[in-house]
C-alpha positions as CSV (number, residue, x, y, z in Angstrom):
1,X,0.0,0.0,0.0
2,X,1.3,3.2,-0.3
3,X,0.4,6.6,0.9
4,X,0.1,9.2,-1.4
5,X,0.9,13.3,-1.0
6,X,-1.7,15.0,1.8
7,X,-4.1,17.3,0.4
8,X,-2.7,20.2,2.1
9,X,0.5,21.1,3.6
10,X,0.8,21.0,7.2
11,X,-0.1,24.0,9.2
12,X,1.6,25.6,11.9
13,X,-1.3,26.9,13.8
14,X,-3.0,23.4,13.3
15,X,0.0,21.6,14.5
16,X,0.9,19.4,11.6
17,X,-1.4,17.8,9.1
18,X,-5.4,18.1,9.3
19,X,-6.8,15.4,11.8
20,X,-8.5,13.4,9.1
21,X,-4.6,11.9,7.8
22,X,-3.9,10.7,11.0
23,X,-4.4,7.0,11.9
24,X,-7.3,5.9,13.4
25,X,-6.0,5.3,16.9
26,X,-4.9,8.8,17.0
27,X,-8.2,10.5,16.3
28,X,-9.1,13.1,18.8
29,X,-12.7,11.2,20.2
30,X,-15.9,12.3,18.4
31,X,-17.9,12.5,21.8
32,X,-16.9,16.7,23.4
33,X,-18.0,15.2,26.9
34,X,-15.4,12.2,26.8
35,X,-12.9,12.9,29.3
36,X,-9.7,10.5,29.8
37,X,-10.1,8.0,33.1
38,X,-8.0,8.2,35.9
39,X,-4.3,6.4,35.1
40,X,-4.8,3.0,35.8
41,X,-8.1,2.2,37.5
42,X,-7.5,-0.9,39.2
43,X,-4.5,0.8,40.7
44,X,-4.4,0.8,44.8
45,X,-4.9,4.4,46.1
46,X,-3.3,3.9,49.5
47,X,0.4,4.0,50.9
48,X,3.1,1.8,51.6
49,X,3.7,3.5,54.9
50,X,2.0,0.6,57.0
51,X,3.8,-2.2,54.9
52,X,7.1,-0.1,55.6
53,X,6.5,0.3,59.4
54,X,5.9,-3.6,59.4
55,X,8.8,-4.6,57.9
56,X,10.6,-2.3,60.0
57,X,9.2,-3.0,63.7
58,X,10.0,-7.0,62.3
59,X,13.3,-6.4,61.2
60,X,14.1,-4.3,64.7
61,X,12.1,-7.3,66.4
62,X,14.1,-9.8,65.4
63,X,17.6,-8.1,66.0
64,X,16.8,-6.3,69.3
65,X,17.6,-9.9,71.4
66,X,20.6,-10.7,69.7
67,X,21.7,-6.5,70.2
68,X,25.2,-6.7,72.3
69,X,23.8,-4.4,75.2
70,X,23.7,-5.0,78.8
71,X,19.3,-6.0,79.0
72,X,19.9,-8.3,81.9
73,X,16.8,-8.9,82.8
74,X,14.6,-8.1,79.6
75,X,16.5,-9.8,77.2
76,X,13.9,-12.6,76.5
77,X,11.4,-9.9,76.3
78,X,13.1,-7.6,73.9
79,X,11.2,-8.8,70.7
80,X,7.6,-8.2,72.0
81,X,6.9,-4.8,72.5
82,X,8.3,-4.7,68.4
83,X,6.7,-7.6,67.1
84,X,3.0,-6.8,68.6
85,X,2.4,-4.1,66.9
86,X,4.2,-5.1,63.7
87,X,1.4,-7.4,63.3
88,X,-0.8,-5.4,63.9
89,X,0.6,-2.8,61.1
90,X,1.2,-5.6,59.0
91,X,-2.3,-6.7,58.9
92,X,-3.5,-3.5,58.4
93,X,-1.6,-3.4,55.9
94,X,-2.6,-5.9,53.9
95,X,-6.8,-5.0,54.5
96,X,-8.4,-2.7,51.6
97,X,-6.8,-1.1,48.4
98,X,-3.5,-0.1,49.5
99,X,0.3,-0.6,48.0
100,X,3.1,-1.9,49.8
101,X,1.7,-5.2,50.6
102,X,4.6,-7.5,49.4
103,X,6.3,-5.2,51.9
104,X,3.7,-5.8,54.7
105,X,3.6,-9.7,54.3
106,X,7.3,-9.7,54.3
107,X,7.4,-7.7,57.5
108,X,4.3,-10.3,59.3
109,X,6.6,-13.3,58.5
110,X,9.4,-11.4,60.3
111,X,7.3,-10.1,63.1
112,X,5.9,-14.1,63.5
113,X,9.3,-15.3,63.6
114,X,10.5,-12.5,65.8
115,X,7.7,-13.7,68.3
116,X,9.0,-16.8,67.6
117,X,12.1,-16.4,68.5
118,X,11.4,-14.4,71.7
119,X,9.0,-17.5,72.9
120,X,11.8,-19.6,72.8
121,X,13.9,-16.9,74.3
122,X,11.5,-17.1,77.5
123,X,11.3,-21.2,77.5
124,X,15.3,-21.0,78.0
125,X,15.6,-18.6,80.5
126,X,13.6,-20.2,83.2
């Protein structure tokens, strides 16, 4: 096929050549009241901020027992006051239309194992 000379030259205040040469998928829409959607519809709306706060409360849980301070005493307990409300965020988190929920599973496993961890911290110590 090939495409033969436009009718008219472009024009400068048009912007290029008359709207009827264009390809089809590039035709402005025929309805005036059409307006584009939002970006991406199906998109989550919410933040990561809970997912982040999860991972990070799980990540502090888990390290906080091994931490080489003096916690004689509170040792054992060192994970739960981080790892309780990391699940908490976590599963918050993952409820409703919001990103960062890789993030938030990620920091429940490590808030679970945290607690985990702590548990057998208490066992041991009596």
């Amino acid at each position: 096929m090939t495409y033969g000379q436009p009718d008219r030259t472009p024009d400068a205040q048009q912007g290029g050549y008359p709207q009827h040469l264009w390809p089809d998928y590039a035709q402005a829409p025929s309805d005036p009241a059409w307006q584009p959607q939002a970006p991406f519809p199906g998109q989550p709306k919410g933040t990561a901020l809970l997912g982040v706060l999860a991972f990070v409360l799980g990540l502090a849980a888990l390290v906080a027992p091994f931490l080489p301070v003096d916690m004689t005493g509170f040792r054992q307990y060192a994970a739960f006051p981080l790892a309780l409300p990391g699940v908490g965020l976590a599963i918050a988190g993952l409820i409703g239309a919001r990103r960062g929920k890789p993030l938030a599973v990620v920091g429940a496993v490590l808030c679970v194992l945290a607690l985990g961890v702590g548990w057998i911290m208490v066992l041991n110590y009596r």
